[in-house]
Backbone as a printed PyTorch tensor [residue, N CA C, xyz], in Angstrom:
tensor([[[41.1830, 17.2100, 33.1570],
         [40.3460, 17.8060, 32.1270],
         [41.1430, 18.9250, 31.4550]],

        [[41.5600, 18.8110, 30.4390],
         [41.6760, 20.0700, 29.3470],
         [41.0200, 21.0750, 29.0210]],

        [[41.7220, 22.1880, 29.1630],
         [40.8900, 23.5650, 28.9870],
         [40.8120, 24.1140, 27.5610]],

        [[39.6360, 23.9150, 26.6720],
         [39.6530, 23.5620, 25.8720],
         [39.1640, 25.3470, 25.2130]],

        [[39.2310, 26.6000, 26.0130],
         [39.0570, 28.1590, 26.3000],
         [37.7340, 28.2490, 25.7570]],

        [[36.4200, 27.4990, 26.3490],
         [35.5540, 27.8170, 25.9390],
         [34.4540, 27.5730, 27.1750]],

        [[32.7220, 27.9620, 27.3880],
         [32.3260, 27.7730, 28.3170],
         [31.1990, 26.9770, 28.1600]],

        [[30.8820, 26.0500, 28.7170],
         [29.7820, 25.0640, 28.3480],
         [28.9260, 24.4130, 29.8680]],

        [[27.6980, 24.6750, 29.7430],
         [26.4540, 24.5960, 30.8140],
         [26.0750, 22.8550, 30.7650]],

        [[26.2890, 22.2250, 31.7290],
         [25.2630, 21.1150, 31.2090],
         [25.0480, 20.7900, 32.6030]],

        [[23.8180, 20.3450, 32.1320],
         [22.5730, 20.1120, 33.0950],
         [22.0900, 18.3810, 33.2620]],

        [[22.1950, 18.1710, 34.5330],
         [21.7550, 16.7590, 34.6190],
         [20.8940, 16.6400, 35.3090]],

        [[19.7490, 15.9190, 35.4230],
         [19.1260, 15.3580, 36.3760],
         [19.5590, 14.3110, 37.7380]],

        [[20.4870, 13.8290, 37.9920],
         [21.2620, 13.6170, 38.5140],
         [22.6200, 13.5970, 38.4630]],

        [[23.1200, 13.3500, 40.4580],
         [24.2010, 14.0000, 40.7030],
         [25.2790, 12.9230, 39.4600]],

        [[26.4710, 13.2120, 38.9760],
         [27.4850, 12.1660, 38.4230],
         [28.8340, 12.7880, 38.7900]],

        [[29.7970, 11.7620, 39.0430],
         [30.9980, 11.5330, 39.0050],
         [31.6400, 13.0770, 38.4840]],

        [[32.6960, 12.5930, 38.8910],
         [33.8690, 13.9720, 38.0450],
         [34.0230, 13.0120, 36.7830]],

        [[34.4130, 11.4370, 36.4860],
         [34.9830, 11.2190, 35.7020],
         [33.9280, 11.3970, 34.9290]],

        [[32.4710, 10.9530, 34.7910],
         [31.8380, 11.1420, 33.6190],
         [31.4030, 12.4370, 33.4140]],

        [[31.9120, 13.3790, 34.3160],
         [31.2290, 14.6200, 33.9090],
         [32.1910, 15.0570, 32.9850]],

        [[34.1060, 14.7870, 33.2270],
         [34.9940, 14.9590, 32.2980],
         [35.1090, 14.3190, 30.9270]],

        [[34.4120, 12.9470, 30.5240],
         [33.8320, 12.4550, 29.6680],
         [33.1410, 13.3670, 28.8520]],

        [[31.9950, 13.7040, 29.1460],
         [30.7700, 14.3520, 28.7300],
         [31.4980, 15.7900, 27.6720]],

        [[32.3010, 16.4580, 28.6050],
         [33.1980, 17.5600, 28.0250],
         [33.7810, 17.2210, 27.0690]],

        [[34.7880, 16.0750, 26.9270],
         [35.5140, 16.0770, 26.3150],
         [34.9680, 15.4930, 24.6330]],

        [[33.8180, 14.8160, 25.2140],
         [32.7910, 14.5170, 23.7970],
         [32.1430, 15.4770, 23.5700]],

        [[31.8740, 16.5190, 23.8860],
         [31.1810, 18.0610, 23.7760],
         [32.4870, 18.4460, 22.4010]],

        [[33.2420, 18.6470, 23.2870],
         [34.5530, 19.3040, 22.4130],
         [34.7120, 19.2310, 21.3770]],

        [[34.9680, 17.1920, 20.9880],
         [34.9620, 16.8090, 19.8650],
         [34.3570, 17.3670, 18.9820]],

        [[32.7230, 16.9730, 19.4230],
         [31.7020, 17.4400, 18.8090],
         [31.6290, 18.9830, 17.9280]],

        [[31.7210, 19.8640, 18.9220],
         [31.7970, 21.0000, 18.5490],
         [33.2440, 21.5150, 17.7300]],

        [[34.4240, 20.7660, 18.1890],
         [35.5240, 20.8830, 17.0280],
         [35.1300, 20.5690, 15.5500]],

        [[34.5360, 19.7740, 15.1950],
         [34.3600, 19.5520, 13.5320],
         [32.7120, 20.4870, 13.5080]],

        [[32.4210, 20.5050, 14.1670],
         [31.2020, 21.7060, 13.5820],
         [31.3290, 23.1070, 13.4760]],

        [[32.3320, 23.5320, 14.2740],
         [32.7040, 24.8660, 13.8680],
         [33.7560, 25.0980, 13.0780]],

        [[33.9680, 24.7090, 11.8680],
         [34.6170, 25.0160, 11.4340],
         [34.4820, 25.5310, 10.2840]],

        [[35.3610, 26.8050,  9.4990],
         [35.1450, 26.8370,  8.1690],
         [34.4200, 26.5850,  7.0030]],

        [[34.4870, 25.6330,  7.0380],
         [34.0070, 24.4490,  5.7070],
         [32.6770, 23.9550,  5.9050]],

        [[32.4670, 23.7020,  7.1820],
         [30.9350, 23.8070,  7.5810],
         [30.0000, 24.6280,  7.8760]],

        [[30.7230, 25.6890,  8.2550],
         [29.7690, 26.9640,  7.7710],
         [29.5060, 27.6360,  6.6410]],

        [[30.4700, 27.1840,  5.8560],
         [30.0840, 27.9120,  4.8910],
         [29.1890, 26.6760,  3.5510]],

        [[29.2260, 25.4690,  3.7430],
         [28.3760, 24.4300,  3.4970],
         [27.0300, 24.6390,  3.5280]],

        [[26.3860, 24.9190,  4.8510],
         [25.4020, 25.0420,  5.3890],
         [24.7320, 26.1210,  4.9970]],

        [[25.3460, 27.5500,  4.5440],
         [25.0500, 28.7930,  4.1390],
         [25.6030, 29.0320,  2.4890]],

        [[24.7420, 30.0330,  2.2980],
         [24.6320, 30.5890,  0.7660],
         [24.7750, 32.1980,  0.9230]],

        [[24.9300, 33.0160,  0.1950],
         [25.3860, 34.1560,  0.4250],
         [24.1740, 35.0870, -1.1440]],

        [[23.7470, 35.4950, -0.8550],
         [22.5750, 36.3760, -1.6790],
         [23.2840, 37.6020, -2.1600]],

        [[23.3780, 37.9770, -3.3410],
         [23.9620, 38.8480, -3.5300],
         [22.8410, 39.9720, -3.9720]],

        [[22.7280, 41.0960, -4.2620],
         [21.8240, 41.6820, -5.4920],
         [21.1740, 41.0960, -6.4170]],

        [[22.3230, 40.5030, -7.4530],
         [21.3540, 39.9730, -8.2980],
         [21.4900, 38.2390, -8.3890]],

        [[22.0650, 37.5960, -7.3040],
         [22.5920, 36.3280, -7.5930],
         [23.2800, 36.0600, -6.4320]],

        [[22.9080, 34.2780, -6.3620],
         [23.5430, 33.5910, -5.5040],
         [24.7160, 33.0760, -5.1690]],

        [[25.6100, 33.2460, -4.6290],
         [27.3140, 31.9530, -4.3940],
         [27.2090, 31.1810, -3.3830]],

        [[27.6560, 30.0330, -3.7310],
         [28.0240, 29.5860, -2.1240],
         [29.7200, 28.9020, -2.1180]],

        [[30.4560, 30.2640, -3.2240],
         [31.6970, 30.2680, -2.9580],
         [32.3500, 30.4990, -1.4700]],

        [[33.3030, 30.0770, -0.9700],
         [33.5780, 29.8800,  0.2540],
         [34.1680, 31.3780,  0.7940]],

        [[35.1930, 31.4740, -0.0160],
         [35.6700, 32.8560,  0.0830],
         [34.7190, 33.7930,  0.0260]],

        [[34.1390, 33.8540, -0.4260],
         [32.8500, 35.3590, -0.8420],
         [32.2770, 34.7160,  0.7740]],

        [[31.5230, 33.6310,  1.3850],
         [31.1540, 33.7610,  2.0200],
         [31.5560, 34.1790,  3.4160]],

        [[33.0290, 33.8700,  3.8190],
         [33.9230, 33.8240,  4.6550],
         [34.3150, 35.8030,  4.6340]],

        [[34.0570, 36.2740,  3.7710],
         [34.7410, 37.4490,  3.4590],
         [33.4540, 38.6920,  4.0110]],

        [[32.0760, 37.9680,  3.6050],
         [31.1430, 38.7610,  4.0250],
         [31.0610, 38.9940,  5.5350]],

        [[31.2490, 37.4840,  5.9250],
         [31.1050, 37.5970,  7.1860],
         [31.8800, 37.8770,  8.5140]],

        [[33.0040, 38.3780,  7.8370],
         [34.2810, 39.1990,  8.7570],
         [33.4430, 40.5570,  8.8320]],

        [[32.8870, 41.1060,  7.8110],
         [32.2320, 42.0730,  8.3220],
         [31.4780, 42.5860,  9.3330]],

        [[31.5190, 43.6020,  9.8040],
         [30.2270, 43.6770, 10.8690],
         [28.9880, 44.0290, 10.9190]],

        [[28.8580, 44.4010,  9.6770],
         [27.4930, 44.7440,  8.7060],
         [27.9140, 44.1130,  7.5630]],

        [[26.3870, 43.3420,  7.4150],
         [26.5670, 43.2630,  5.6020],
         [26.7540, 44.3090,  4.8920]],

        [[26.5810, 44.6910,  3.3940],
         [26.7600, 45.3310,  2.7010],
         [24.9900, 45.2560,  2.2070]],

        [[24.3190, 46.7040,  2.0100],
         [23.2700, 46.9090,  1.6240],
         [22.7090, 45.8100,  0.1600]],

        [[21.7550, 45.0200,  0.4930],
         [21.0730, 43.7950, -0.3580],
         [22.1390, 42.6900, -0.6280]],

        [[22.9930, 42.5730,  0.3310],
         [23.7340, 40.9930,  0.8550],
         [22.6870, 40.6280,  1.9740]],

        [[22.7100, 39.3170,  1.8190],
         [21.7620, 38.4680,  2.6720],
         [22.2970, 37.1720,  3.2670]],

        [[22.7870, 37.0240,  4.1270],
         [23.2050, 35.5450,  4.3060],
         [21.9410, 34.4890,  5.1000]],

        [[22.4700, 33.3410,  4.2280],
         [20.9510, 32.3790,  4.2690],
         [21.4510, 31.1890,  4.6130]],

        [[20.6820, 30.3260,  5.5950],
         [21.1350, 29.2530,  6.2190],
         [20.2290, 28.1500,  5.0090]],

        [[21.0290, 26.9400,  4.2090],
         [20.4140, 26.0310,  3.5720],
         [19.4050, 25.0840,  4.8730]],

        [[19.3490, 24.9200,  5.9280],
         [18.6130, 23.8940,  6.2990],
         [17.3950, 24.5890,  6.5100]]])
C-alpha cells in the first residue's frame, strides 16, 4: 500500500482482507485526487464581491489563501 500522506477512517460491517482493504484505499485516493483539485474548486464556487460576482479562478484561488476574507467578500458554494 502507498502512502499517499493523508488519513482516511473506513468503516465496515464486516471483517475483510488486507488486499481489499488496500483496494478500497487506493480507489479512495483516486477518487479524492481529481476532486481536490484547483479547477474543481473553484468550478463549484463563486466568489461575491461588494458589488458583483466572479467565478474567475484566480480571484477565487487568491481569496482563499487568505485567512480572513476581506470585509463583504463572500464565498459561495454553486450546488
Amino acid at each position: 500500500m502507498k502512502n499517499h500522506n493523508r488519513d482516511l477512517l473506513l468503516l465496515y460491517k464486516s471483517i475483510v482482507n488486507q488486499e481489499a482493504l488496500e483496494k478500497a484505499v487506493e480507489c479512495l485516493h483516486k477518487i479524492l485526487l481529481r476532486v481536490e483539485s484547483n479547477e474543481v474548486f473553484c468550478s463549484s464556487h463563486e466568489l461575491v464581491k461588494r458589488t458583483f460576482i466572479t467565478r474567475e479562478q484566480k480571484a477565487i484561488l487568491k481569496a482563499v489563501t487568505l485567512t480572513d476574507l476581506k470585509p463583504f467578500y463572500f464565498l459561495i458554494n454553486k450546488n
